[in-house]
MIDOSE-1310 file (N, C-alpha, C; in nm, 2 decimals, decimal comma, always signed):
residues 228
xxxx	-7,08/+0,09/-2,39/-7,00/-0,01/-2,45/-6,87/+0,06/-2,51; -6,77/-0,06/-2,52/-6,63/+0,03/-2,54/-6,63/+0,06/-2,69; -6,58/+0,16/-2,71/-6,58/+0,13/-2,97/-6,45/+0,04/-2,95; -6,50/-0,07/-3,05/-6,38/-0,13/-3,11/-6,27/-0,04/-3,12
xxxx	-6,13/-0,10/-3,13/-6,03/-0,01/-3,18/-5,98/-0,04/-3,31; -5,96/+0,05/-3,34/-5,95/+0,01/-3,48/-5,76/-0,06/-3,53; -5,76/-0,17/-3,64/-5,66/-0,21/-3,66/-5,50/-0,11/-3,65; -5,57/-0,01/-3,76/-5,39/+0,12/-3,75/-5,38/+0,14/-3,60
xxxx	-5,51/+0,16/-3,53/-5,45/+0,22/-3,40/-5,40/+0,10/-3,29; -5,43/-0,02/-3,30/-5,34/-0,13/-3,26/-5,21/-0,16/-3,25; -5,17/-0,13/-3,43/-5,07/-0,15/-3,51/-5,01/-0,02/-3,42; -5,03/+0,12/-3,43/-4,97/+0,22/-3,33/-4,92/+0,19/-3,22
xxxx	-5,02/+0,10/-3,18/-4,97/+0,10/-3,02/-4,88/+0,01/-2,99; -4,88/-0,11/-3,08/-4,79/-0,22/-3,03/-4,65/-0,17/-3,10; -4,67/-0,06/-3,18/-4,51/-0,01/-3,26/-4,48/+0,10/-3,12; -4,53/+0,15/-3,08/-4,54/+0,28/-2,97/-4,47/+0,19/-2,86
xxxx	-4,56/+0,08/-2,81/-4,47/-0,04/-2,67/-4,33/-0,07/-2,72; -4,30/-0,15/-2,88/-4,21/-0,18/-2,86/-4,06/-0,08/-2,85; -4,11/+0,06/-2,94/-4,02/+0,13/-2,91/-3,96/+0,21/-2,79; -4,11/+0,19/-2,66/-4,06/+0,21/-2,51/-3,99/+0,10/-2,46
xxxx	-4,01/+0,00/-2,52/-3,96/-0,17/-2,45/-3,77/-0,10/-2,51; -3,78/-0,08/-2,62/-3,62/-0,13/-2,70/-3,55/+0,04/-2,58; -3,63/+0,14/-2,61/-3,51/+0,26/-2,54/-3,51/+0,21/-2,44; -3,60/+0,14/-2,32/-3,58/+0,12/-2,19/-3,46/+0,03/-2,20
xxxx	-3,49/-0,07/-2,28/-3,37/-0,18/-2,28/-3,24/-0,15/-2,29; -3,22/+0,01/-2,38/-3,13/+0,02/-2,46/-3,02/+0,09/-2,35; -3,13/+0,19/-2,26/-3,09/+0,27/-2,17/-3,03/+0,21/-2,09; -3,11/+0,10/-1,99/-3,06/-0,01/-1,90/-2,99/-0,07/-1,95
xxxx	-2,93/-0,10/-2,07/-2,77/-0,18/-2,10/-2,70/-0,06/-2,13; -2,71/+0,06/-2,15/-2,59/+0,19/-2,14/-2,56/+0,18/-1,99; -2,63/+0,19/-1,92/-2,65/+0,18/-1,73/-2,51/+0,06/-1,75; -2,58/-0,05/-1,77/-2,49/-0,14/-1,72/-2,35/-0,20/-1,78
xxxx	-2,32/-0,12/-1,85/-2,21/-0,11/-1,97/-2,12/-0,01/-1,87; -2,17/+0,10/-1,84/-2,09/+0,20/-1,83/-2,07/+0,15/-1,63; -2,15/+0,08/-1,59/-2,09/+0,05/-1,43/-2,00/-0,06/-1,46; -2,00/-0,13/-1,58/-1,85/-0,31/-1,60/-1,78/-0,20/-1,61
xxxx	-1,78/-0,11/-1,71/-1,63/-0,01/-1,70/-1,60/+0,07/-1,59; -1,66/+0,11/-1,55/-1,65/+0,16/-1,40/-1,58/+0,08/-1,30; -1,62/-0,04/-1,30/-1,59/-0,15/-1,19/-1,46/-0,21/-1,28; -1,42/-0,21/-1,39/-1,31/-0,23/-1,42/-1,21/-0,16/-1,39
xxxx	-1,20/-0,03/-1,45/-1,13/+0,09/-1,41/-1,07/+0,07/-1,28; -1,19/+0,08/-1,15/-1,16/+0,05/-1,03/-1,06/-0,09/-0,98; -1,10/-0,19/-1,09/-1,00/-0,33/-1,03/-0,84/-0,30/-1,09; -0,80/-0,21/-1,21/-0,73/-0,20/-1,26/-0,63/-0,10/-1,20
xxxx	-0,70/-0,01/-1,14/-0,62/+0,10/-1,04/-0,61/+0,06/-0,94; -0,71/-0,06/-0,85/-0,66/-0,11/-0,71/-0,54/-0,19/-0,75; -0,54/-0,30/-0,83/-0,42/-0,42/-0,89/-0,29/-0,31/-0,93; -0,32/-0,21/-0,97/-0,16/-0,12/-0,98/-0,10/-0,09/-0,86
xxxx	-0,20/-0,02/-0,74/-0,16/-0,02/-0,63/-0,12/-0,12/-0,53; -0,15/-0,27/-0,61/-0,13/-0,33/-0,42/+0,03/-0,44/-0,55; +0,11/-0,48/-0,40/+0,22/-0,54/-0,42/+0,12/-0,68/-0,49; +0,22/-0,76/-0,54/+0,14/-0,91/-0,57/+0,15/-1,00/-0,49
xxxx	+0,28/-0,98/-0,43/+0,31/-1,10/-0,32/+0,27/-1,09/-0,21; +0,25/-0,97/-0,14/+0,21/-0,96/+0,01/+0,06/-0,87/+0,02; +0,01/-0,84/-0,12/-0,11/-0,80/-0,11/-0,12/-0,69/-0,04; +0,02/-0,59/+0,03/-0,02/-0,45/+0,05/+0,00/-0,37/-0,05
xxxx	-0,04/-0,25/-0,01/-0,04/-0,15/-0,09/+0,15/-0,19/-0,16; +0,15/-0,12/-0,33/+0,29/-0,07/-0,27/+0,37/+0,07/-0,32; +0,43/+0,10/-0,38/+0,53/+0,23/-0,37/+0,39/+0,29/-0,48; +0,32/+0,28/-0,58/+0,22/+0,38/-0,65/+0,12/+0,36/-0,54
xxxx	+0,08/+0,27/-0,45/-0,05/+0,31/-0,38/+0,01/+0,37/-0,21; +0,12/+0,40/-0,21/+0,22/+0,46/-0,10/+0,21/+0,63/-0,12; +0,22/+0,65/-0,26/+0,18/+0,77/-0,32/+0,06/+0,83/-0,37; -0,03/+0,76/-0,36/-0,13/+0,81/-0,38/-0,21/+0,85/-0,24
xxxx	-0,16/+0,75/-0,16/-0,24/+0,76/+0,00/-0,16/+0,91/+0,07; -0,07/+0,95/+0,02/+0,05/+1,03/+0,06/-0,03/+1,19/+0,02; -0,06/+1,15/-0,15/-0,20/+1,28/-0,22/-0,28/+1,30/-0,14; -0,35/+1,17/-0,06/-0,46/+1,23/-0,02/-0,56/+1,18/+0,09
xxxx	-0,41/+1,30/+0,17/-0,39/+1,28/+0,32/-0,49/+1,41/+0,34; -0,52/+1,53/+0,24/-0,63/+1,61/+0,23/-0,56/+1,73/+0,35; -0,41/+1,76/+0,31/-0,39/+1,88/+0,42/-0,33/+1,83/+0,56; -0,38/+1,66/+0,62/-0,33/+1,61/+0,75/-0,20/+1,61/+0,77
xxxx	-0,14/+1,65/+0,90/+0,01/+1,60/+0,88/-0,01/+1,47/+0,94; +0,11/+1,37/+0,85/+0,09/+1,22/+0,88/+0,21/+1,20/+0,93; +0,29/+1,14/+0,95/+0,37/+1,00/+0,95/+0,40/+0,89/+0,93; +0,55/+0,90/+0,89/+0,58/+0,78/+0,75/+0,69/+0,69/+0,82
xxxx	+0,69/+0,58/+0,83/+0,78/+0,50/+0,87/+0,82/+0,34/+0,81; +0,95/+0,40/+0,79/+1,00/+0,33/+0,67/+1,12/+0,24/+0,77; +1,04/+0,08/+0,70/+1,11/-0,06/+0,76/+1,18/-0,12/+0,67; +1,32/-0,17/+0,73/+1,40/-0,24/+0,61/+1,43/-0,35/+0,68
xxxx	+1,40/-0,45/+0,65/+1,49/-0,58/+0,70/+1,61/-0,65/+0,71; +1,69/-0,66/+0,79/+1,79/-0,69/+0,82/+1,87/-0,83/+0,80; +1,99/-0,81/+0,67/+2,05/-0,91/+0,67/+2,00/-1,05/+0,57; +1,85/-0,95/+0,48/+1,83/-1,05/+0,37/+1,91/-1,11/+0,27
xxxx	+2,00/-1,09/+0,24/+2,08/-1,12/+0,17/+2,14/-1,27/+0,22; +2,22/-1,23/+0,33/+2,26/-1,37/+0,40/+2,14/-1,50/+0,41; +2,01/-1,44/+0,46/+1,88/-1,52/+0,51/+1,86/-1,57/+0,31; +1,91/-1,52/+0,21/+1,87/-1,59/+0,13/+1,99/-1,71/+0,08
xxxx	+2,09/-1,64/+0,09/+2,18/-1,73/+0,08/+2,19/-1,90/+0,16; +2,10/-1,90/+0,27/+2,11/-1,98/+0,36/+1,97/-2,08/+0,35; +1,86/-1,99/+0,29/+1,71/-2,07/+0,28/+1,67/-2,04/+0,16; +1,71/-1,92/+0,06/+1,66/-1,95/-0,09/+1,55/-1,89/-0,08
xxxx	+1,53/-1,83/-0,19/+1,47/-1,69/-0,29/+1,29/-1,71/-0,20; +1,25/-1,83/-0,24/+1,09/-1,92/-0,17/+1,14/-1,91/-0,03; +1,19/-1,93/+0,06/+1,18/-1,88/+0,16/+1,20/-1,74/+0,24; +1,25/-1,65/+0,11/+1,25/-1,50/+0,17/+1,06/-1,45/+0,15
xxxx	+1,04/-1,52/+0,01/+0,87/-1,47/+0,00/+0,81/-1,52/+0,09; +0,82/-1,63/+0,17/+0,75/-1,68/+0,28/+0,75/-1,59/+0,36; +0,88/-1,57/+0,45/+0,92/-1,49/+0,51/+0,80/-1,28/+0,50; +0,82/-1,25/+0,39/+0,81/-1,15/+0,35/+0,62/-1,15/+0,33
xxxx	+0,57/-1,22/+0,27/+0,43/-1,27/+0,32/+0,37/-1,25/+0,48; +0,43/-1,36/+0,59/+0,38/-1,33/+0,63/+0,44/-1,20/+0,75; +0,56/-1,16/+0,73/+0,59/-1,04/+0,80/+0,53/-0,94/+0,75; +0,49/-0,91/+0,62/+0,36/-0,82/+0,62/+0,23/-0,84/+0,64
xxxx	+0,17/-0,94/+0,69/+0,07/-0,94/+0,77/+0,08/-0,91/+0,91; +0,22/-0,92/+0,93/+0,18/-0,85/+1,06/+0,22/-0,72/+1,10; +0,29/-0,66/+1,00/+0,34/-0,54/+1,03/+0,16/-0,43/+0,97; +0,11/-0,56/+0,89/-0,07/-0,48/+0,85/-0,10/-0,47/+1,02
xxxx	-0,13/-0,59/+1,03/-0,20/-0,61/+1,16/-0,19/-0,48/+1,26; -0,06/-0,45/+1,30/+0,02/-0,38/+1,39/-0,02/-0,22/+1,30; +0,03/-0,21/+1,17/-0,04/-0,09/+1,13/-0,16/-0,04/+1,16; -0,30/-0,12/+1,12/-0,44/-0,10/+1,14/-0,52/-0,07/+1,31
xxxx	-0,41/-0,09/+1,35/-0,48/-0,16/+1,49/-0,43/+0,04/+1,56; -0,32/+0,13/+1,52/-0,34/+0,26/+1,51/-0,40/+0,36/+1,40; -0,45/+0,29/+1,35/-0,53/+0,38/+1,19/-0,45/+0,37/+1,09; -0,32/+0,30/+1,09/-0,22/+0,33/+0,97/-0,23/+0,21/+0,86
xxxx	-0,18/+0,26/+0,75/-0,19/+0,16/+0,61/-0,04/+0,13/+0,60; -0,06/-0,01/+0,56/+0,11/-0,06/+0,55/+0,12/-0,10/+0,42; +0,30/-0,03/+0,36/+0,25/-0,06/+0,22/+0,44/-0,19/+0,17; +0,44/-0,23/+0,05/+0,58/-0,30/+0,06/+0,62/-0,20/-0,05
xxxx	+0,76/-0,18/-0,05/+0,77/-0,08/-0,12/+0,89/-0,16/-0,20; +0,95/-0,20/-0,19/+1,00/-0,32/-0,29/+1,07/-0,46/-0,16; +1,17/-0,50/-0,20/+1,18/-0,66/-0,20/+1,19/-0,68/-0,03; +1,25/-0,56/+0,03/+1,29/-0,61/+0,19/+1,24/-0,49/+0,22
xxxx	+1,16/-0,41/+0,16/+1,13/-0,28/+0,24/+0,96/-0,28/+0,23; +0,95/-0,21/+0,38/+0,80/-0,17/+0,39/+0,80/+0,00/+0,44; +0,71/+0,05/+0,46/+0,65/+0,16/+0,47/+0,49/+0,13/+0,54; +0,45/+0,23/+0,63/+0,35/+0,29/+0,67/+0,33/+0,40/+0,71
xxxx	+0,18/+0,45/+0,66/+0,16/+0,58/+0,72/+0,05/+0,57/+0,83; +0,09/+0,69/+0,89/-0,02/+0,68/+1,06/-0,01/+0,85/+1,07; -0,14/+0,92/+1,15/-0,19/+1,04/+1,18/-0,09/+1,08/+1,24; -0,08/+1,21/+1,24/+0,05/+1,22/+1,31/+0,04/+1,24/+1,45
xxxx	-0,11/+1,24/+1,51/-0,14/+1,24/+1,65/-0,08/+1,12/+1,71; -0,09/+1,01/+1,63/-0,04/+0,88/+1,70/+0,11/+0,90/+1,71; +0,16/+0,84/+1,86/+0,31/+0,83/+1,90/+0,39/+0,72/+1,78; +0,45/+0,80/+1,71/+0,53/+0,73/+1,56/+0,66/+0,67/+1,60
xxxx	+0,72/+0,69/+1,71/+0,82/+0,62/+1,72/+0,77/+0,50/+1,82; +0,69/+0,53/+1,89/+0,65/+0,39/+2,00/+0,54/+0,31/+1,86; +0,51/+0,38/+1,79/+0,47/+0,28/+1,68/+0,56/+0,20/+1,60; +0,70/+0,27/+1,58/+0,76/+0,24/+1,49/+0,83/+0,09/+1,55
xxxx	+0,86/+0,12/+1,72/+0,94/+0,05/+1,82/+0,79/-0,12/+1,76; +0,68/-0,07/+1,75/+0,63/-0,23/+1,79/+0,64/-0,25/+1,66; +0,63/-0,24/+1,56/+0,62/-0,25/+1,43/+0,79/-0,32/+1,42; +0,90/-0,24/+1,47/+1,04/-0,37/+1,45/+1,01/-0,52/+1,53
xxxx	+0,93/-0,46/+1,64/+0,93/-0,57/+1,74/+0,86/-0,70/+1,68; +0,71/-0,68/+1,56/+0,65/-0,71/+1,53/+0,74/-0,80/+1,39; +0,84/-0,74/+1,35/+0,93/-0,80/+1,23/+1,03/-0,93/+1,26; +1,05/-0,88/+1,44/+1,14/-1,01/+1,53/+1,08/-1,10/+1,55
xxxx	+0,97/-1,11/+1,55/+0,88/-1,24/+1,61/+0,92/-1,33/+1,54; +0,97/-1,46/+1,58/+1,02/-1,59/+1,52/+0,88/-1,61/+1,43; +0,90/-1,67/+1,31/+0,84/-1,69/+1,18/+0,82/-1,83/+1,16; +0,77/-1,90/+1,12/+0,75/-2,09/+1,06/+0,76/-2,06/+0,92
xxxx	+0,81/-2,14/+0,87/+0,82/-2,12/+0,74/+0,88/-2,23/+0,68; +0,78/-2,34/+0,55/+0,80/-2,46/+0,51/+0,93/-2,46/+0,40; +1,00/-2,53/+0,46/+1,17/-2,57/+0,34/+1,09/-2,71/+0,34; +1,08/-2,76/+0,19/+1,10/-2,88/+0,16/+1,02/-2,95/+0,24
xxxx	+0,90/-2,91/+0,24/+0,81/-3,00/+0,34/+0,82/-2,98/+0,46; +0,93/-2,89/+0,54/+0,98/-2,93/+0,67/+0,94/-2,79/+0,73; +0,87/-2,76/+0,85/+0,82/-2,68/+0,93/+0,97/-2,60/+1,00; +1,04/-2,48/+0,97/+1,12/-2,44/+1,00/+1,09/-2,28/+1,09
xxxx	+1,17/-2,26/+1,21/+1,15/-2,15/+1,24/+1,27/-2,08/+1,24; +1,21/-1,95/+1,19/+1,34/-1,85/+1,18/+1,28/-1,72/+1,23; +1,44/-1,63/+1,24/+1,37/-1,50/+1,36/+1,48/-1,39/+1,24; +1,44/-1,32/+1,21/+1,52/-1,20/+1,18/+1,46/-1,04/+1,24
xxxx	+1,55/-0,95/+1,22/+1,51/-0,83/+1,26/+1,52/-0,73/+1,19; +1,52/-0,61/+1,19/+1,46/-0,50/+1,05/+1,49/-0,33/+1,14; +1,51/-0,24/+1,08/+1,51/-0,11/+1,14/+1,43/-0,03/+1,01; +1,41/+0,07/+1,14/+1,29/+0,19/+1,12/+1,33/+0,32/+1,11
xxxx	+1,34/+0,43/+1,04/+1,34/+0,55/+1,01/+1,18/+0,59/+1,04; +1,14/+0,65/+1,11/+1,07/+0,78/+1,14/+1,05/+0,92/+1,11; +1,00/+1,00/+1,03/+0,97/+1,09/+0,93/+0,82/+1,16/+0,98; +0,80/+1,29/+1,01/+0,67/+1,36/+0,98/+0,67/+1,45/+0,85
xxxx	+0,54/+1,43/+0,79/+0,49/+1,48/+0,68/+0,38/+1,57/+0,64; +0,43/+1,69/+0,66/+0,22/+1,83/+0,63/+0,27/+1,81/+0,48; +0,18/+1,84/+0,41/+0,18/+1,82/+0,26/+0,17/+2,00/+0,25; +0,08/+2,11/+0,37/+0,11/+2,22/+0,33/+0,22/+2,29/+0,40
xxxx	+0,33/+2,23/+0,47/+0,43/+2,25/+0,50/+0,54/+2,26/+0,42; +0,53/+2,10/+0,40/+0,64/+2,03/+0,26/+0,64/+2,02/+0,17; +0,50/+2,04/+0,11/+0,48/+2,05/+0,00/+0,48/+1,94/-0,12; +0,65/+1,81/-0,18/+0,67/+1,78/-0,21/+0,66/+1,64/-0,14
xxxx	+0,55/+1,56/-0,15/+0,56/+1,42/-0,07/+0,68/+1,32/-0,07; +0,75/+1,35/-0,19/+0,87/+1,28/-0,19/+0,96/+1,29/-0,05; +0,95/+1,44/-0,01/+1,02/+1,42/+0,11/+0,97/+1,38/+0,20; +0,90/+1,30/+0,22/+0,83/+1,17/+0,33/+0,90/+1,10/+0,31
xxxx	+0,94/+1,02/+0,22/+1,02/+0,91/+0,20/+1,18/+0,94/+0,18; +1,20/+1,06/+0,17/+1,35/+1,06/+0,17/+1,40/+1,06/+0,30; +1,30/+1,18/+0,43/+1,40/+1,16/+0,54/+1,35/+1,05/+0,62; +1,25/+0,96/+0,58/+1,24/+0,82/+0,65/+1,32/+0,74/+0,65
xxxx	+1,39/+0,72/+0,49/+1,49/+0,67/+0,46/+1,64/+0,69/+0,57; +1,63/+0,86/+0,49/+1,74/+0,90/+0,58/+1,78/+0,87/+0,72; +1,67/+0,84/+0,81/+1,68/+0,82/+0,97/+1,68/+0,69/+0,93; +1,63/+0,62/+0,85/+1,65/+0,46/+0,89/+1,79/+0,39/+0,82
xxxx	+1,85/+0,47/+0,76/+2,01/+0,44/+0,75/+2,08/+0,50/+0,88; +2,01/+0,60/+0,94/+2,12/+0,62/+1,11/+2,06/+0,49/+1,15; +1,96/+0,43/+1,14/+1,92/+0,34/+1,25/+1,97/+0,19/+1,24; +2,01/+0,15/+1,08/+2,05/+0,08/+1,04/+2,26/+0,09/+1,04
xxxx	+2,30/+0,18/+1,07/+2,45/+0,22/+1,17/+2,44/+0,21/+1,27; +2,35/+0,19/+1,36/+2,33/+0,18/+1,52/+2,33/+0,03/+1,50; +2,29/-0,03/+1,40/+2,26/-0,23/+1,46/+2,18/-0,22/+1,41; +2,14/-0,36/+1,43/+2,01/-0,45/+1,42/+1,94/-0,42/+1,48
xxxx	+1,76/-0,37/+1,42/+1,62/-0,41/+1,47/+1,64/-0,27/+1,59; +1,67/-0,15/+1,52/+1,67/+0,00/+1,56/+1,60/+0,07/+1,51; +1,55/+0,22/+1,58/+1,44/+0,32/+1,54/+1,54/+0,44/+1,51; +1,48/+0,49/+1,45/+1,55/+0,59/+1,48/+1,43/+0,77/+1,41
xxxx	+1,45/+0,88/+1,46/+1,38/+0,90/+1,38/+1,38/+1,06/+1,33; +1,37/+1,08/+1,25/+1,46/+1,22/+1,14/+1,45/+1,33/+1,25; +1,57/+1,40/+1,27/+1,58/+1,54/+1,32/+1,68/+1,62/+1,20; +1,58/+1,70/+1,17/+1,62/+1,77/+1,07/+1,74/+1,88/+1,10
xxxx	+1,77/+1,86/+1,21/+1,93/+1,95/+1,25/+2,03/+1,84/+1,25; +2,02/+1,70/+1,26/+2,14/+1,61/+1,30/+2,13/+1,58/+1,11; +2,02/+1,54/+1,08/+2,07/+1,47/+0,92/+2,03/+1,56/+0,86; +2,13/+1,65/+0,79/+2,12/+1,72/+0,66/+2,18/+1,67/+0,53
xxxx	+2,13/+1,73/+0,46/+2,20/+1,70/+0,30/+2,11/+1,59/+0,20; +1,98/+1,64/+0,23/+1,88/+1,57/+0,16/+1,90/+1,62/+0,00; +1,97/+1,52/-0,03/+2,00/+1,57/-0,21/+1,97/+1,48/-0,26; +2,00/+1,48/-0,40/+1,93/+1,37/-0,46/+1,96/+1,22/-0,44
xxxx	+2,09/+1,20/-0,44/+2,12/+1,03/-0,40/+2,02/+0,99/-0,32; +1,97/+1,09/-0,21/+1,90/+0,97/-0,09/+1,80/+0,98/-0,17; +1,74/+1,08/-0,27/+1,61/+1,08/-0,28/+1,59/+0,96/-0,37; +1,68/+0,92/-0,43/+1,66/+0,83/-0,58/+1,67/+0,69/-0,50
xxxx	+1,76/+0,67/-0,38/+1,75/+0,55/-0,27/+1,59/+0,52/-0,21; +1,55/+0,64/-0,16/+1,41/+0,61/-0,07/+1,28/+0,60/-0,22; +1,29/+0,65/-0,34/+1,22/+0,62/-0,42/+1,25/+0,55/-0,57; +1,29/+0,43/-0,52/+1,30/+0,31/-0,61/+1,42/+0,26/-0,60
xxxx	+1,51/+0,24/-0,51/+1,64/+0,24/-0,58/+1,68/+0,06/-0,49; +1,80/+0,05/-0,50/+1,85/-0,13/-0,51/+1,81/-0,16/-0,35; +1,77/-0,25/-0,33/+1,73/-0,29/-0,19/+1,88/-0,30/-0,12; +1,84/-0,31/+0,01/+1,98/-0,32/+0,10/+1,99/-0,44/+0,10
C-alpha cells in the first residue's frame, strides 16, 4: 500500500509545480519578447532600405548590398531617364509615379532574371548590381531597352500610352581592388553622363583612360545629388 502523503509535503509540491509552471512561463515569454524585437529590428532595417514608391531597394539598401558583395567583383549600372522633366510638365507629378512604378518592375524583372538586384536611387534614377561574370553592357543594353517599352498609364480615368527612354553608365567594382564602394557609383555616373551626350536611351561604359577626373563634384552627383 502507498503511505499517505502528508499535507506540508503536498503544499511542497504544488509550491515546487507552480514555480516550474511560472519560470517556464517566464522563460517562453523572454523567448518570445526577444524574437517581436528581432522581427522588428528586421522590418525597420528592411523599410529603411527599400524606396516607398517602387518598392526597390534604394540608395542605403544600394550600399549595403555594395558591403556585402564579400570580396566579389560586381557590376554597377546606373540608369537615368530621359527627359522627365518635360514628361512632367506635359502629364503631371501622378503620372511620372506611374510611370516610375511600373518601369521599375521591369527593369526588377530584367535585373533578376541575370542574378542582379535593382535599386531606385532617387526620383528618375535607378541602379543595379550584377556578378561581374555576367556581360554588363549587353545587360545594361536590355535594361535601356526594357525602360523604352511603351507604358499604359491612367490620366483622369483615361488609359494612356506613353514611351520614354533613359541611358546607362556601366562601372566594374572589386571592393579589394577599390576599396572605397563609393566609387561604384561615381564612375557609373561618370559613363552615364558620356552616354547621356551621345543622346537618348545610350550605354555607355567607364574606361578609366577616356574619363578621368573623378573628384568630388561627380562623387556628390552619383551619391545624392539633384536629379537630371
Amino acid at each position: 500500500m502507498w503511505a499517505p502523503v502528508s499535507t506540508p509535503a503536498r503544499i511542497t509540491a504544488v509550491l515546487a509545480a507552480i514555480a516550474i509552471t511560472a519560470a517556464i512561463t517566464y522563460h517562453l515569454a523572454r523567448r518570445r519578447t526577444a524574437a517581436y524585437h528581432r522581427a522588428a529590428l528586421t522590418a525597420v532595417v528592411h523599410a529603411a532600405r527599400r524606396d516607398d514608391l517602387t518598392g526597390l531597394g534604394n540608395r542605403t539598401g544600394l550600399h549595403a548590398a555594395l558591403a556585402d558583395v564579400a570580396g566579389r567583383p560586381v557590376s554597377v549600372i546606373l540608369i537615368n531617364l530621359d527627359g522627365t522633366r518635360a514628361f512632367v510638365n506635359r502629364f503631371g507629378h501622378r503620372a511620372l509615379d506611374q510611370l516610375l512604378v511600373l518601369t521599375a518592375g521591369r527593369l526588377r524583372h530584367v535585373a533578376s532574371a541575370a542574378g542582379g538586384s535593382a535599386f531606385r536611387l532617387r526620383r528618375d534614377e535607378f541602379a543595379v548590381i550584377l556578378d561581374a561574370r555576367v556581360d554588363a553592357a549587353g545587360h545594361a543594353a536590355r535594361l535601356v531597352a526594357a525602360v523604352a517599352e511603351p507604358t499604359e498609364i491612367q490620366l483622369f480615368g483615361v488609359s494612356t500610352t506613353v514611351t520614354v527612354t533613359g541611358c546607362a553608365g556601366v562601372a566594374a567594382f572589386s571592393p579589394y581592388a577599390d576599396g572605397d564602394q563609393r566609387l561604384a557609383l561615381i564612375r557609373a555616373d561618370r559613363a552615364m553622363r558620356v552616354a547621356k551626350r551621345a543622346g537618348r536611351g545610350q550605354t555607355t561604359v567607364f574606361d578609366p583612360a577616356a574619363m578621368r577626373g573623378l573628384d568630388g563634384s561627380h562623387a556628390s552627383h552619383a551619391d545624392g545629388g539633384e536629379a537630371r
